[in-house]
C-alpha positions in Angstrom: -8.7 -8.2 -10.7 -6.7 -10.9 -12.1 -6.1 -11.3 -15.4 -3.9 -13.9 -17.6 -0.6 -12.8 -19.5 1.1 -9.8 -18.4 2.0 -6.7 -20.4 5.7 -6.4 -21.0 6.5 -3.6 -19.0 5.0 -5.6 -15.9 6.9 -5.8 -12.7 7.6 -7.5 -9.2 5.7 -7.4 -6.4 9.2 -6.7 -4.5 10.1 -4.2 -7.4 6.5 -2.6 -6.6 6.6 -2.3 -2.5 10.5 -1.1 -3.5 9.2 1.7 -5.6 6.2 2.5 -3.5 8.1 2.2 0.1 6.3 -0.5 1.8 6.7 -4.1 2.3 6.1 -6.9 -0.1 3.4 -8.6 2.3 1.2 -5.3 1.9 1.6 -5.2 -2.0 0.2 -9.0 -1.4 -2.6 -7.8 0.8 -3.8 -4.8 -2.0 -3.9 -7.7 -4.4 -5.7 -9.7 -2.2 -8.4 -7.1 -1.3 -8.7 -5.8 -4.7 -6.7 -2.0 -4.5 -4.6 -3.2 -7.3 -4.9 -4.8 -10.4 -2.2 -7.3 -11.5 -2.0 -10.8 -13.5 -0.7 -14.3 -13.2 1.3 -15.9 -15.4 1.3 -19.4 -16.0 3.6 -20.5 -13.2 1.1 -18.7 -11.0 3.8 -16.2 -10.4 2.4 -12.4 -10.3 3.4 -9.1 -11.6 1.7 -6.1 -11.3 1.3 -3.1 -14.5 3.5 -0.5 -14.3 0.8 1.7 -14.9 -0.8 0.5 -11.8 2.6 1.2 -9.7 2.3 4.8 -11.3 -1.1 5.2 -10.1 -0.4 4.7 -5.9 2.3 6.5 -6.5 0.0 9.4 -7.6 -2.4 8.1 -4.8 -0.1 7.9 -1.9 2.6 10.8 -2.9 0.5 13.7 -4.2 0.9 17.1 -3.2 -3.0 18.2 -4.3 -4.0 16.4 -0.7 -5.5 19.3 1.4 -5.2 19.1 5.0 -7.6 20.6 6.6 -6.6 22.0 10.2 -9.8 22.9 11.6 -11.5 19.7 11.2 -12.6 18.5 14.9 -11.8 15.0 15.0 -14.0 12.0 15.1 -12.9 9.7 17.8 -10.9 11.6 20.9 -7.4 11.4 20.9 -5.3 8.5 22.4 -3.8 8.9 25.9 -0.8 7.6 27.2 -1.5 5.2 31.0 1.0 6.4 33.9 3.1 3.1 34.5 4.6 3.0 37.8 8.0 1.7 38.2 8.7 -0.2 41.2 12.7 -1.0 42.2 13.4 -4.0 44.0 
């Protein structure tokens, strides 16, 4: 969602993929697809609500995921091809 005028304690999107841990181009793709809210100022520059950093934060880093081990998996599992090394 875009909106106009951003609150004051808005931020970068490079302050943002700092303090989440991934690169600027996929803070660019979330906005693009719609995972997270931000606003454009007049320049058409972005920045992005704190509180929206804070929530992925709690998304990505929470410790309430459960993992659950005995869970057959959907697709079968990648295998590696033999590669045969020829000297010449």
């Amino acid at each position: 969602m875009v909106r106009n005028m951003a609150p004051p304690d808005a931020v970068t999107i490079r302050a943002a993929a700092r303090r989440l841990g991934v690169h600027e181009n996929t803070i660019r793709n979330w906005m693009h697809n719609g995972i997270i809210q931000f606003y454009r100022l007049p320049s058409g520059i972005r920045r992005i609500p704190l509180a929206e950093v804070h929530r992925l934060e709690g998304e990505m880093f929470s410790s309430a995921r459960v993992i659950d081990y005995d869970r057959k998996p959907t697709s079968p599992p990648i295998t590696l091809a033999r590669v045969a090394i020829t000297r010449s």
